[in-house]
C-alpha positions in Angstrom: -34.9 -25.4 3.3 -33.2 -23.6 6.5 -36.3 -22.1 7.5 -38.1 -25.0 7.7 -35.3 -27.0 9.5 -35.9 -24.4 11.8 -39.5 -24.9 12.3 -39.3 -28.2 12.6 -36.4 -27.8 15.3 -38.9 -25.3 17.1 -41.9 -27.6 16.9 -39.9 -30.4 18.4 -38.7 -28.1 21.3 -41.9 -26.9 21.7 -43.3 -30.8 21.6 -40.5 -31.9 24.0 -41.2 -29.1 27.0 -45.2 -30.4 26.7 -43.8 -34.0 27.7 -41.3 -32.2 30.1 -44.7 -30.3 31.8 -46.2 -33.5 32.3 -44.5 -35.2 33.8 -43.8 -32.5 36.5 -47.4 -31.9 36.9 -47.3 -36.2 37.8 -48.6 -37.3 34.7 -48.0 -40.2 32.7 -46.9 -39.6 29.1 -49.5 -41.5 26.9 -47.5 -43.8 24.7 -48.5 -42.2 21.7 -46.4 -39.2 22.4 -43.7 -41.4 22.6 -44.3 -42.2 18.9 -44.8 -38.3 17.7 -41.6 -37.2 19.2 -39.9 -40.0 17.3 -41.7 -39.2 14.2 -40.7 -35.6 14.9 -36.9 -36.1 15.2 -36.9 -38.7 12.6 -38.6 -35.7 10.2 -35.5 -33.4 11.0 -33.1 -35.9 10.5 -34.3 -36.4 7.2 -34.4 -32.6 6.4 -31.0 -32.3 7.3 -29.6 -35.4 5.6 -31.5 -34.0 2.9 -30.1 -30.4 3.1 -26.7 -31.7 3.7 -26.6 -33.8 0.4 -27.9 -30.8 -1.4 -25.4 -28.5 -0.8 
């Protein structure tokens, strides 16, 4: 269960600096990435409210 809190963690910072390179480069975020990121961090929450209550 670490292991994969850690890849979610990694996918979300990965997601995040996307979103960051945008909007250096001038872009607008779309507003569906809005919605991803949120789904992402609501996915590690759970996995560590999940990991927590396990151990």
């Amino acid at each position: 269960m670490f292991y994969f809190l850690i890849v979610i963690a990694v996918l979300l910072l990965g997601y995040a600096a996307v979103l960051v390179s945008f909007v250096r480069r001038g872009k607008k975020i779309p507003p569906v990435a809005y919605l991803a990121l949120a789904g992402l961090n609501g996915l590690l929450l759970a996995a560590v409210l999940a990991w927590a209550v396990s151990r």
